[in-house]
N, C-alpha and C positions, 0 to 999 in steps of 0.2 A: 057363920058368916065371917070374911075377913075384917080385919081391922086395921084402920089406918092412921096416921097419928099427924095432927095437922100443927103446922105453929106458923104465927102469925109473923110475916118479914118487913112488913111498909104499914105504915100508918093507915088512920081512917079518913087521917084530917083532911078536908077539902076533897070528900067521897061524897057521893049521892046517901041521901038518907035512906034507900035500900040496902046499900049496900054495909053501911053501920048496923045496919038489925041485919042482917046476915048476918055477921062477926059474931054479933052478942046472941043469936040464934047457937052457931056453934062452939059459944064458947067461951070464945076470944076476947078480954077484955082490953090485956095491955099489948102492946110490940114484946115479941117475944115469947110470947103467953104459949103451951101448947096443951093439946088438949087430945087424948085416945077414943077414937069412936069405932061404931061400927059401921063398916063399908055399905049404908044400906042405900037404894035410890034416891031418898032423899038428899042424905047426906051429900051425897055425891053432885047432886044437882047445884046445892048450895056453893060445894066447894068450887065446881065451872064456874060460878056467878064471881064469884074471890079470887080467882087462880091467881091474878095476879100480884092481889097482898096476902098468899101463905104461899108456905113451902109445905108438901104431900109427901111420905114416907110411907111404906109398908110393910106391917109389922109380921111377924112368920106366924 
């Protein structure tokens, strides 16, 4: 499966507390933080719910 590699761009602060356990679901602890997973459904679903505080790369 592919892999993708996520890093965190915007803070949590003043997020919905879904969306903070999302972060810390995949990962993410601080601004910045990045973290290599694999491209599975989940993941991916997680990353939709976030789009807007990470930044998505894909790895060869």
């Amino acid at each position: 499966m592919a892999k993708i590699k996520i890093t965190q761009v915007k803070s949590a602060i003043d997020r919905p507390e879904r969306q903070k356990l999302t972060l810390k679901a995949l990962g993410l602890k601080k601004l910045n933080a990045t973290k290599e997973v694999e491209a599975t459904p989940q993941i991916l679903g997680m990353v939709e719910k976030v789009q807007h505080l990470v930044k998505i790369e894909e790895l060869a």
